[in-house]
N, C-alpha and C positions, 0 to 999 in steps of 0.2 A: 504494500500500500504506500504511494505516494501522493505526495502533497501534487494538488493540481494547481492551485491558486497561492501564493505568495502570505496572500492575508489570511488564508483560511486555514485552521489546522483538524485534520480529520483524523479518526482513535475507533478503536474497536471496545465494546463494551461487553462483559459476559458474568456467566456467574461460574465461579469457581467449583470447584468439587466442596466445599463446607457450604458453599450460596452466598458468600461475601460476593458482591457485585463489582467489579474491577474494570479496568480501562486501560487499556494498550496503546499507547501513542505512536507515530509512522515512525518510532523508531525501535519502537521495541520494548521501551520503556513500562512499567506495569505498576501500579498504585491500587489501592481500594477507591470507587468508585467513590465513596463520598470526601474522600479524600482532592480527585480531583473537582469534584464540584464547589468546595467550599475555598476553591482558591480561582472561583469565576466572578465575577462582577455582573454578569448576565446569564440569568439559565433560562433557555428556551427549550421545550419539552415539545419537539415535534415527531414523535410516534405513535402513531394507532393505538390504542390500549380495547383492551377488553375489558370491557365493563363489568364481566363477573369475575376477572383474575386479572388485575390491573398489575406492574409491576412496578414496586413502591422501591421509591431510589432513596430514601431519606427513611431510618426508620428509627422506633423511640431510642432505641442505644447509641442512636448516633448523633443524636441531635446536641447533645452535652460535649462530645468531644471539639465542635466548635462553635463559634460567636454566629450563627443563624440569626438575621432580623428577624 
């Protein structure tokens, strides 16, 4: 996976074999998923969800670990 756009940076999202939610960046790079959301300035949540099995990016144990407005 390569970057197409300069400004743009695209990452692979999955859930681990324990379900910690993570994020792969085009380099290979790998963090816990809310790890990388809480170092955005802007989250825009543009996926389909299922409304009876939604997939919840933020969950109660995590929301302590940072400063969430």
């Amino acid at each position: 996976m390569g970057d197409q756009n300069p400004n743009v940076y695209y990452g692979h999202y999955y859930a681990a074999p324990d379900g910690t939610l993570m994020a792969r960046d085009s380099e290979g790079n790998e963090q816990p998923l809310i790890d990388e959301l809480a170092g955005a300035d802007i989250i825009c949540n543009g996926i389909l969800q299922d409304i009876k099995n939604p997939v919840i990016f933020v969950g109660a144990g995590d929301v302590g670990r940072h400063n969430f407005l």
